[in-house]
C-alpha positions in Angstrom: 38.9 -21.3 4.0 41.6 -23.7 2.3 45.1 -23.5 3.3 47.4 -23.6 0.1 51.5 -23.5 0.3 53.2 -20.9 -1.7 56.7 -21.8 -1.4 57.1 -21.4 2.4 54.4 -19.5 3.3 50.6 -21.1 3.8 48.0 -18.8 2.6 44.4 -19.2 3.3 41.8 -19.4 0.1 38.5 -18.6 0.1 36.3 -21.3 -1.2 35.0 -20.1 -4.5 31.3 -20.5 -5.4 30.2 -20.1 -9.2 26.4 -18.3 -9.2 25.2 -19.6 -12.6 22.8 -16.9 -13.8 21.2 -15.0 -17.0 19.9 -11.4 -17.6 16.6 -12.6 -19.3 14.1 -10.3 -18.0 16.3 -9.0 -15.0 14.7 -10.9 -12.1 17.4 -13.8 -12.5 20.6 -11.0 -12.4 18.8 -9.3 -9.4 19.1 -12.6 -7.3 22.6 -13.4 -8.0 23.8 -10.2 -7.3 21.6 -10.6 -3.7 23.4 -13.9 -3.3 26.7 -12.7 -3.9 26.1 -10.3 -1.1 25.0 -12.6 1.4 28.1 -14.7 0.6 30.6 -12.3 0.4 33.7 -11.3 2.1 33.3 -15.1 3.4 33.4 -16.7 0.1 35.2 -16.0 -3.7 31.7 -15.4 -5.6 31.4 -15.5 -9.0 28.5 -14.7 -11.1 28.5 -16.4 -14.4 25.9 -15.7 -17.3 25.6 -19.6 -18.8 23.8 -18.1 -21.8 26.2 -15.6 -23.2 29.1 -17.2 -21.5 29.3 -21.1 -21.7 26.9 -21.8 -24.2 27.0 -18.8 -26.4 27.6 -21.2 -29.4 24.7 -23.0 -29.2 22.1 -19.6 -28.7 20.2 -20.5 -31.8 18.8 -16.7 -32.1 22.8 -15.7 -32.1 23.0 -17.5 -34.6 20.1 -16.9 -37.2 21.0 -13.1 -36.9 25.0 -13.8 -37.2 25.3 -12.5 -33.8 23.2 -9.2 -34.3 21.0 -10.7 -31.2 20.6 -13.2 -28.3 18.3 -15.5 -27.0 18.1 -13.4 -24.2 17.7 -10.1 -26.4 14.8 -11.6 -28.2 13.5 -12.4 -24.6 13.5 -8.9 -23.3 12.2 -7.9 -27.0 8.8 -9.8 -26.3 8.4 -9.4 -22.7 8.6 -5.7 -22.9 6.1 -5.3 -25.9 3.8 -8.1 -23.9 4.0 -10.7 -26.7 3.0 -13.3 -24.4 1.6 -15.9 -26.8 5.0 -15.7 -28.2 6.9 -15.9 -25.3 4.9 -18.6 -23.9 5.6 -20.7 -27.1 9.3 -19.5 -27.3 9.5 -21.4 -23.4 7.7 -24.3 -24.3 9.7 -24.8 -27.7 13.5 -24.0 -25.7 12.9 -26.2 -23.3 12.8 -29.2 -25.9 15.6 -27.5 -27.5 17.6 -27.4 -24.0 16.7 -31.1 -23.2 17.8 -32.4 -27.3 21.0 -30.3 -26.5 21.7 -31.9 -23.1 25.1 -33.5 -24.4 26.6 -30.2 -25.7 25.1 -28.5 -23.0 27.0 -30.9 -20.6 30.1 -31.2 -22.5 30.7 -26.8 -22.2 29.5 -26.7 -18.8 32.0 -30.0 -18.1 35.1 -27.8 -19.5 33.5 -25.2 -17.8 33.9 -26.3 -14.5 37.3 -27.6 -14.9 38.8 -24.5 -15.8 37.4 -22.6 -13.3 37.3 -25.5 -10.3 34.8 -24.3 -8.0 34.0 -25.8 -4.4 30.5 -25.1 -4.9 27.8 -24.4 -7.8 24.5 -21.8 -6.9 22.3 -22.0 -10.0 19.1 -19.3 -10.1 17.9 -20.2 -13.3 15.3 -22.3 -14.8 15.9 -25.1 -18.1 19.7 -26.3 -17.4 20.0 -27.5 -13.9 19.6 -31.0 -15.1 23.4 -30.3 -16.6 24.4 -28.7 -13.1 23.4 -31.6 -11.2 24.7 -34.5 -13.1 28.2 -32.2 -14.1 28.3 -31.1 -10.1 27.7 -34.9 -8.9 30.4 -35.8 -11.2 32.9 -33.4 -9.5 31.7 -34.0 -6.2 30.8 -30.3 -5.9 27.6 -29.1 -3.7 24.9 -28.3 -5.7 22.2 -25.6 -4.8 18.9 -24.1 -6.9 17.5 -21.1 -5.7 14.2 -20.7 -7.0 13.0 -17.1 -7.5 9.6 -18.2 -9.4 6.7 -18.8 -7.2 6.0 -21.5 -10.1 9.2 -23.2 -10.1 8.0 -25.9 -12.4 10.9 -24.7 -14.8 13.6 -25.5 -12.7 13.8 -29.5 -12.4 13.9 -29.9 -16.2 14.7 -32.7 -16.9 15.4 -34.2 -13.5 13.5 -36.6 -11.6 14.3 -38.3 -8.5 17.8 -37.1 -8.6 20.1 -38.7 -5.6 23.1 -36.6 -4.7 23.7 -35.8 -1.4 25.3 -32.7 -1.7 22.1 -30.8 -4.0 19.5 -28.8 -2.0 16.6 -27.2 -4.1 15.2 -24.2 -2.2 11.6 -22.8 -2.6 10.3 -19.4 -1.7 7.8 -20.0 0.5 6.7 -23.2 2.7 2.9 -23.0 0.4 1.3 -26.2 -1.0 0.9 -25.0 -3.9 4.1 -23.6 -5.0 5.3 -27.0 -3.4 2.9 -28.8 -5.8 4.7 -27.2 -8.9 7.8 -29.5 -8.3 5.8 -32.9 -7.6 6.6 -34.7 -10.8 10.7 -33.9 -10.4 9.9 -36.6 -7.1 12.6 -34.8 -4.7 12.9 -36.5 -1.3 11.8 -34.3 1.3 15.5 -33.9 2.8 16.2 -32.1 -0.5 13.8 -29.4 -0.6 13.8 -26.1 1.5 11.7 -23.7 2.2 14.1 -20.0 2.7 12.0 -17.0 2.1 12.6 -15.1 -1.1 16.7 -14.3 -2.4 16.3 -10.6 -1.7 19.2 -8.1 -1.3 20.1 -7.0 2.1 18.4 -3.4 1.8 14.7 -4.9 1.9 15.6 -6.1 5.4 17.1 -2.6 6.4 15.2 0.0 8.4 13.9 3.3 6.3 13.6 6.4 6.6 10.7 7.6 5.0 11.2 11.4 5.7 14.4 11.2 4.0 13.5 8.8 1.3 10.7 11.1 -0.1 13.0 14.2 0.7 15.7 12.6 -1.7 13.3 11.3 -4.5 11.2 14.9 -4.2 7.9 13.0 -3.3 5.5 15.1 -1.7 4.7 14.3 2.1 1.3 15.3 2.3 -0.3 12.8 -0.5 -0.9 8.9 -0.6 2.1 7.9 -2.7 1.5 5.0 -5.8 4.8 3.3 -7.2 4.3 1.8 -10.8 6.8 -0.7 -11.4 6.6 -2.5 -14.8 9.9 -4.4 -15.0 14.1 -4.4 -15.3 12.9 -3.3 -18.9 10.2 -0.6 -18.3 7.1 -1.9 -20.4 5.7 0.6 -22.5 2.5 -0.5 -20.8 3.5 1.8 -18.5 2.4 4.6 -19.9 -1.1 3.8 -20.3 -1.4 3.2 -16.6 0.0 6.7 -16.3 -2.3 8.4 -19.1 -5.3 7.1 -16.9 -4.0 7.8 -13.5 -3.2 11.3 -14.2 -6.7 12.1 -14.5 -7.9 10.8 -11.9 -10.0 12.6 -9.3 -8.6 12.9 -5.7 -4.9 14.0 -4.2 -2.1 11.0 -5.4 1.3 11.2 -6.2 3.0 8.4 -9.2 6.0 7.2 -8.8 6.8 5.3 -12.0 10.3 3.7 -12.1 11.4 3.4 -15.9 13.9 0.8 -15.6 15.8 0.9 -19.0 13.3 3.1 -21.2 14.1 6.3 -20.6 11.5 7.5 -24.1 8.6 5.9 -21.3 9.7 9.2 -19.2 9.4 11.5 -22.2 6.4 10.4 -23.0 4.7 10.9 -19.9 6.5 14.1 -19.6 4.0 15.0 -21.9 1.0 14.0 -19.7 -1.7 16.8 -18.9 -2.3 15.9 -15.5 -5.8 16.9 -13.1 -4.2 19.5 -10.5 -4.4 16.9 -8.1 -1.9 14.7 -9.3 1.3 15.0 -9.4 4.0 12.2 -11.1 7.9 11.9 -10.8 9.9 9.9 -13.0 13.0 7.5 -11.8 15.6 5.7 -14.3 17.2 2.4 -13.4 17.9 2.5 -9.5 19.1 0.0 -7.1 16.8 1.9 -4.4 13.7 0.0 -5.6 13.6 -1.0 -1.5 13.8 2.6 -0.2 11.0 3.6 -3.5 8.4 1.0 -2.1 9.0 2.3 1.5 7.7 5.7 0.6 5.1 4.0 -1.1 1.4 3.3 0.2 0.8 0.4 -2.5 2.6 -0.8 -5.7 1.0 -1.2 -8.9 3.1 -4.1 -11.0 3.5 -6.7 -13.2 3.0 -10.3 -12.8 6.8 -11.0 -12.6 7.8 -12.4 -9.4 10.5 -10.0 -8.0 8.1 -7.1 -7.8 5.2 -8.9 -6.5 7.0 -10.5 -3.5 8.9 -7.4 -2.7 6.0 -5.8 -2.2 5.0 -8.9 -0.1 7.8 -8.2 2.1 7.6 -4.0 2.1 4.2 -4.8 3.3 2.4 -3.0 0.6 -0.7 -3.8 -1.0 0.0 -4.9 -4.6 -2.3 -4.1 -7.7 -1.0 -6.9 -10.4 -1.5 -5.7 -14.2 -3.7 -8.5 -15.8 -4.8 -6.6 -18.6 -3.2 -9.5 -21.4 -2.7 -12.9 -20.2 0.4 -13.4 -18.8 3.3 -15.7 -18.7 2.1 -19.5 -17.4 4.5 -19.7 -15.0 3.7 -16.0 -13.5 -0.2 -17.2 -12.7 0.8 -18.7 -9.6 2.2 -15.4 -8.5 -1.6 -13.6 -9.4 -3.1 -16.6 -7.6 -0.8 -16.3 -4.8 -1.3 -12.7 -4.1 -5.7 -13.2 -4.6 -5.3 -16.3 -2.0 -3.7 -14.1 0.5 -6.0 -11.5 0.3 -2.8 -9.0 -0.7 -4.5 -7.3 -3.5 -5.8 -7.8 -6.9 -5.5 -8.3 -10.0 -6.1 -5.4 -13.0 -7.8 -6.7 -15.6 -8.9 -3.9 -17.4 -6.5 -0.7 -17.4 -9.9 1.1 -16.6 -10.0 -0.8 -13.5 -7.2 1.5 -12.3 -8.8 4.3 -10.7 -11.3 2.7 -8.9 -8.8 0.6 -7.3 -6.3 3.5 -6.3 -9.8 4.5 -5.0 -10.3 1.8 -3.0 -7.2 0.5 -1.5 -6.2 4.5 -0.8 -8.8 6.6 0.3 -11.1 3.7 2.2 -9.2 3.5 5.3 -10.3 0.3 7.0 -9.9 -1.7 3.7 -6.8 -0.4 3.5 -6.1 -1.7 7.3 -7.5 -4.7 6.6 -4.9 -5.3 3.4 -1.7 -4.2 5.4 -2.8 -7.2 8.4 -2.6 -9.7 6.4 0.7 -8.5 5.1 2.4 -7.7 8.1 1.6 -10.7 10.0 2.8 -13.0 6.8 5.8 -15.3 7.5 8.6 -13.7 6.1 11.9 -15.6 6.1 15.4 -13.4 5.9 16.7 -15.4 2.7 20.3 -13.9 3.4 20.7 -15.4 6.8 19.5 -18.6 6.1 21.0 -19.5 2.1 24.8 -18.3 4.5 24.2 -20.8 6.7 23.4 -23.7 4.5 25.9 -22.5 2.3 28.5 -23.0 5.3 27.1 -26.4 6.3 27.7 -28.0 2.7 30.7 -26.7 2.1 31.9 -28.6 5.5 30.4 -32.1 4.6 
């Protein structure tokens, strides 16, 4: 808290902390809004979307379609028809469009933070934190990323042995190789943290599955599937369903839609084996209480869903039918090294599996050991307390 004078009275402010984030394929918006949890009452938390906020005027795709679409838009567009060769390119080609705009990029963010006057800056995003740092270090203002990429290669753009003693770059897991991602940004070892990944508080919370299948009208007496496809609900989605629904043993689908609600009609429309049953849900915050009901999670390479299943404990079938997005293939090889499921690389591929991880019993065992005895770190405890210890340098 600061103490500030208001004529005669002295009134304590909260030290206010500016969470720099986007909504580009929802896994960046679902951290900061973790983070603000964790930090509030205890702190004045904003959450600030750089792209459509600060730098609107330089979003390139903004302005080829006089403002008809975003960056982020045309982001969302590829990612949920799975135009990964484009999206890939689109990456490779922004970040030398990010690094040739580093003085505007600096200049908005400068008048940014001037305005606003924050006592500490939290960025979750990849590309600009070269501009955080050197604006942050100019102000004096503690500087923390929070990576929520297992590849977190994206991140130190454009940085490289950066000395500030008040920036702290925090990794998901204490792993070698998502520790090897960052090598060439040549952090000193002071500066980089290993804290678990940034999820909300309700992944930590005990459940009650009973009640959790009793509100989402999941039967009790069948081994229980989630599909989870993404903040934007790939139309991939459906196909998983069409051969799922035929499958030949007792299994209830739970397919979470996200934002594409014509994904639910169409499966609607499904003729499903009497065995198999399937609910629908539309975009939930109870993705935590979902996977709890769950016996295993079938999911794309994206690294929110994978590593909440990590931490439900549930064995994770990753959809590798298309190559994926370079920086997700660490998440693939991360799940395959820990031996906490596989990948799908054929959509035909799905049955057997369900058959596998589901109805063989001491596989299935074998899957939820390694899971459960997995080092998992409470990322809310821990970012509050570092949190608290820069602020008081």
């Amino acid at each position: 808290m600061l103490t500030v004078s208001e004529g005669n009275i002295l009134v304590k402010r909260k030290k206010k902390i500016i969470i720099m984030t986007s909504d580009g394929g929802g896994g960046h918006k679902s951290v900061s809004k973790a983070l603000e949890q964790f930090l509030q009452p205890d702190y004045s938390v904003k959450r600030e979307n750089l792209i459509l906020g600060i730098l609107h005027s330089l979003d390139p795709i903004r302005k080829i379609s006089f403002n008809k679409c975003t960056g982020e838009d045309f982001y969302d567009y590829c990612l949920k028809r799975k135009w990964v060769y484009i999206t890939n390119n689109l990456v490779r080609l922004g970040r030398r469009l990010i690094l040739f705009s580093s003085g505007p990029i600096e200049r908005l963010l400068g008048i940014y933070l001037d305005q606003e006057k924050p006592d500490m800056i939290i960025s979750v995003m990849p590309f600009f934190n070269f501009a955080f740092f050197k604006e942050a270090k100019k102000r004096k203002i503690p500087f923390i990323i929070v990576t929520n990429d297992l590849d977190s290669s994206n991140y130190p753009l454009g940085l490289h042995n950066p000395q500030y003693d008040k920036f702290k770059y925090i990794l998901t897991f204490d792993d070698k190789d998502v520790k090897k991602k960052i090598s060439k940004a040549n952090f000193n070892s002071d500066q980089v943290i290993s804290l678990g990944f940034p999820l909300r508080p309700d992944f930590f919370d005990k459940k009650n599955v009973k009640n959790i299948k009793k509100d989402f009208n999941i039967p009790l007496n069948k081994p229980v599937a989630m599909l989870l496809m993404g903040a934007t609900g790939s139309d991939s989605g459906y196909v998983y369903a069409k051969h799922i629904s035929k499958i030949n043993f007792s299994l209830h689908l739970v397919i979470c839609l996200g934002k594409n609600q014509k994904l639910g009609n169409k499966i609607a429309k499904l003729k499903l084996n009497n065995n198999v049953s399937i609910s629908t849900v539309g975009f939930t915050d109870r993705i935590s209480d979902l996977m709890a009901a769950s016996d295993l999670v079938i999911t794309k390479s994206g690294p929110n869903s994978v590593v909440e299943s990590i931490y439900m404990n549930k064995p994770v079938l990753i959809d590798n039918t298309n190559s994926i997005l370079f920086w997700e293939q660490l998440n693939l090889d991360f799940v395959t090294k820990n031996n906490f499921g596989e990948p799908i690389k054929r959509y035909e591929d799905i049955n057997p599996l369900l058959d596998k991880y589901l109805r063989d019993k001491e596989y299935y065992s074998k899957i939820k050991k390694n899971l459960t005895t997995f080092k998992k770190i409470n990322f809310g405890a821990s970012i509050k307390s570092l949190v608290t210890s820069m602020l008081q340098q």
